[in-house]
Backbone as CSV, one residue per row, in Angstrom:
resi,resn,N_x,N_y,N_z,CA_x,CA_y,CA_z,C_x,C_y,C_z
1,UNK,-21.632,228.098,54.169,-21.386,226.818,54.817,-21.200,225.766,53.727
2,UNK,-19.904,225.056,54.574,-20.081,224.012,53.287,-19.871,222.276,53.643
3,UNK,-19.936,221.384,53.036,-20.385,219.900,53.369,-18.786,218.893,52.899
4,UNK,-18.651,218.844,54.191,-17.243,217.847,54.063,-17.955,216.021,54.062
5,UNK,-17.537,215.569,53.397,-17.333,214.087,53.940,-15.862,213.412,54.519
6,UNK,-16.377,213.021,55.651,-14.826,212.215,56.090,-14.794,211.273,55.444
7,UNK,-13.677,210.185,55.626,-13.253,209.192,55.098,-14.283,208.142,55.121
8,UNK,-14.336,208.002,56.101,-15.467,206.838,56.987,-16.724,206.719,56.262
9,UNK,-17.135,208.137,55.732,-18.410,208.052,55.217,-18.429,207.413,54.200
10,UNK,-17.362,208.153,53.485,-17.031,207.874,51.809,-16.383,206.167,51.610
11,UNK,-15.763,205.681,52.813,-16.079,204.295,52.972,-17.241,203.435,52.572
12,UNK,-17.968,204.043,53.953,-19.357,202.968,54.351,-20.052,203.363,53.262
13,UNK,-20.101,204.324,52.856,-21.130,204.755,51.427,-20.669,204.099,49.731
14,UNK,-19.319,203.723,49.971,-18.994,203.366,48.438,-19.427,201.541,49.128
15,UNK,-19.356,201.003,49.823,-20.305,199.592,50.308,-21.556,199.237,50.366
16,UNK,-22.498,200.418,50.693,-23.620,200.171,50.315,-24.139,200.689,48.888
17,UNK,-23.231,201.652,48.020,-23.840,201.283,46.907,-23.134,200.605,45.730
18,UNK,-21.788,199.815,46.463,-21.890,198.258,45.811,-22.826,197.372,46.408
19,UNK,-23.158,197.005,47.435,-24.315,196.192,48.015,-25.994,196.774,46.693
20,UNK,-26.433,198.223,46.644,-27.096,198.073,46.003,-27.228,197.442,44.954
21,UNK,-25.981,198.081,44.218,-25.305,198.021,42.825,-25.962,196.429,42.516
22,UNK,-25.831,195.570,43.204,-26.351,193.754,43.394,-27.139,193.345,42.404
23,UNK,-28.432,194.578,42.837,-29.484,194.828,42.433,-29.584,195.489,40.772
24,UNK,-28.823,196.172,40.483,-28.672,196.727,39.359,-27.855,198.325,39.282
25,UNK,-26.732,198.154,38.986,-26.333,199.448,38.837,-27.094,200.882,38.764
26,UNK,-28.722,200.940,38.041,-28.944,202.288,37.807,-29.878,202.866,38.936
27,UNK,-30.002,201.231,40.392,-30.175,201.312,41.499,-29.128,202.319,42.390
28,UNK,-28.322,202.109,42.385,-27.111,202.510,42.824,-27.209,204.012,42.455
29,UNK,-26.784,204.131,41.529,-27.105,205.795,40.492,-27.680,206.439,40.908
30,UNK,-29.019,206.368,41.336,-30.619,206.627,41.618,-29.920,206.876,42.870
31,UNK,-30.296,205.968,43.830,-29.346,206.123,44.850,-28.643,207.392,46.007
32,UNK,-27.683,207.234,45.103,-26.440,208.325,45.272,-27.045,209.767,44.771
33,UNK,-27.618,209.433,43.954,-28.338,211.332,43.641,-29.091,211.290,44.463
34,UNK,-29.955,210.938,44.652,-30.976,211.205,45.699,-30.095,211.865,47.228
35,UNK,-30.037,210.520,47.738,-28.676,211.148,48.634,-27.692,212.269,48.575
36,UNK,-27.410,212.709,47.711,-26.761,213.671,47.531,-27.607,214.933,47.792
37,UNK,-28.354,215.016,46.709,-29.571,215.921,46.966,-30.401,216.183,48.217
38,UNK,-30.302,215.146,49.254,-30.810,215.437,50.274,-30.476,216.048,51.399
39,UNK,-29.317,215.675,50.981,-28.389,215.755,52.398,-27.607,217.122,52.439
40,UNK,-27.876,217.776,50.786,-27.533,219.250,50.607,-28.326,220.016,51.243
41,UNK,-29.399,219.609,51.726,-30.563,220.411,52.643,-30.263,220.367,53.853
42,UNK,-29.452,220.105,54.735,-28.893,219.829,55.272,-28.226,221.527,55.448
43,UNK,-27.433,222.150,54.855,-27.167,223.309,54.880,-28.267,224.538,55.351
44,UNK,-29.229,224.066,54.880,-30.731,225.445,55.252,-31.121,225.105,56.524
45,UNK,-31.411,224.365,57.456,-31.334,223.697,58.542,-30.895,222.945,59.176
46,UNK,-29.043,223.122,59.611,-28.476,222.325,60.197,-29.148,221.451,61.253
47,UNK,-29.652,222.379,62.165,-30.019,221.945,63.642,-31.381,220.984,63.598
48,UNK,-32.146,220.950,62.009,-33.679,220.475,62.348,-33.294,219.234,62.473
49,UNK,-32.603,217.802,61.914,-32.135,216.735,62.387,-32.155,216.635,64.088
50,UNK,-32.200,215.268,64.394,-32.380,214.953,66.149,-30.860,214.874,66.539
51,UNK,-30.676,215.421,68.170,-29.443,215.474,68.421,-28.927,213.430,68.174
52,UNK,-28.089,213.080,67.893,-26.998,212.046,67.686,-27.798,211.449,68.958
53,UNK,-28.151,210.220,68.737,-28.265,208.670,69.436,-26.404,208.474,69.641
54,UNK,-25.926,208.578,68.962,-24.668,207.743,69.238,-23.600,208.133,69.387
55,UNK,-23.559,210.158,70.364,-22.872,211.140,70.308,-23.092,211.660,70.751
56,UNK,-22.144,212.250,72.296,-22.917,213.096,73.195,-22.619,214.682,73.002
57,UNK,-23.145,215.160,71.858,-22.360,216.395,71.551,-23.633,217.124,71.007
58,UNK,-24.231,218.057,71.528,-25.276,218.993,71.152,-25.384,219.093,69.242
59,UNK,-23.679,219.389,68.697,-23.537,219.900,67.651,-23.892,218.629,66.303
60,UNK,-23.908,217.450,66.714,-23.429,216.043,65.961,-25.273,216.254,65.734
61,UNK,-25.596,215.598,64.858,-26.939,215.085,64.409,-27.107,213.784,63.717
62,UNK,-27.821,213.223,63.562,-28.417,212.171,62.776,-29.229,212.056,61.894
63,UNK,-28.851,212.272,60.888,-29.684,212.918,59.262,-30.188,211.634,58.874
64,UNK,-31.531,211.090,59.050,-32.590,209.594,58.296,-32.150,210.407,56.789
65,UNK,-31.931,209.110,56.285,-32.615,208.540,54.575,-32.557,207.474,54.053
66,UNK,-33.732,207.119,54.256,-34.489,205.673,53.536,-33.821,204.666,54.382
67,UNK,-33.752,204.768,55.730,-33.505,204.014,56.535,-31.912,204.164,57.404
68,UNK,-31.532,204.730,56.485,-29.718,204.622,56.553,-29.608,205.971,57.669
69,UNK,-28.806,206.441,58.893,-28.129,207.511,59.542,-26.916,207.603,59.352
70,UNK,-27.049,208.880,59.085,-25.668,209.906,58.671,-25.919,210.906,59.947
71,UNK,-24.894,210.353,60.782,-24.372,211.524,61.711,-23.347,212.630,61.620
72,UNK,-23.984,213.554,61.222,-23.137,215.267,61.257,-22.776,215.771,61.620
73,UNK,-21.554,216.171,62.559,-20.767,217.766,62.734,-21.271,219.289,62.663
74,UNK,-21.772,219.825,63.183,-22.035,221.039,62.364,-21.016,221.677,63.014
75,UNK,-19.767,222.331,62.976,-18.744,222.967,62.969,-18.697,224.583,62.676
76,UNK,-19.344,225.287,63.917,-19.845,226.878,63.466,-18.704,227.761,63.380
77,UNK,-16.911,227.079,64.045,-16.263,227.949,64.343,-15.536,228.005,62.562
78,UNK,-15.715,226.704,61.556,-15.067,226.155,60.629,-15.956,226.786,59.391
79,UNK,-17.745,226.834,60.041,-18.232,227.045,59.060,-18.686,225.941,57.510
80,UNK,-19.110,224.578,58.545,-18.614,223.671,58.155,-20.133,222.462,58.708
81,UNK,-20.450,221.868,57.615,-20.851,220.281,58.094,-20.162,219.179,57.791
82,UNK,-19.514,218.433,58.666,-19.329,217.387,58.495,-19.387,216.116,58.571
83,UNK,-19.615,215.546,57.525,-20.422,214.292,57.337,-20.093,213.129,58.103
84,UNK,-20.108,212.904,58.939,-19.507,211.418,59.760,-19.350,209.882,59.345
85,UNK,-20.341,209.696,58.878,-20.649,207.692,58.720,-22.087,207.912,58.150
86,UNK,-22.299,206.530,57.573,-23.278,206.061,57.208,-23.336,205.385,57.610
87,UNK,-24.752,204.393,57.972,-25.150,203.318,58.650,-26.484,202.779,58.679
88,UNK,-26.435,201.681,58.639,-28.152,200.983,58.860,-28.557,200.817,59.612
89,UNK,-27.779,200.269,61.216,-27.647,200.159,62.400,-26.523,200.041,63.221
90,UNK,-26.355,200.756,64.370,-25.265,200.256,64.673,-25.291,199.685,66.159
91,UNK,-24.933,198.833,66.669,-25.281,199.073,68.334,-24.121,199.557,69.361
92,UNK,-24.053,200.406,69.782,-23.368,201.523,70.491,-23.463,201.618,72.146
């Protein structure tokens, strides 16, 4: 299995870590690895994430980190997660 990001994500995600970035670039850095690293776990237990608040689809999830949701795809016919959006809140 492997970990797509859509566009959208790779959007909203290069905004919040210029928004960090504010703070200090090696904020940002820090950041993005972490995130990265987390969300690779994500592969060993697709399904443990809560089904999607903002998606009526069994397969979609909502992956928390450090406040922010990343809603997922898990795509069994593709063999595939895919990463949806990032977000702090959204109202839906």
């Amino acid at each position: 299995m492997e970990i797509i990001k859509r566009n959208e994500f790779s959007l909203a995600l290069d905004d919040i870590l210029d928004y960090i970035a504010k703070d200090g670039i090696s904020y940002a850095v820090i950041f993005n690895r972490k995130l990265e690293k987390s969300v690779n776990n994500i592969l060993n237990f697709p399904y443990k994430s809560r089904k999607s608040l903002y998606h009526d689809d069994e397969n979609i999830r909502d992956y928390i980190f450090k406040g922010y949701t990343i809603p997922y795809l898990i795509d069994n016919d593709e063999n595939k997660i895919v990463l949806l959006d990032i977000f702090k809140w959204k109202n839906k």
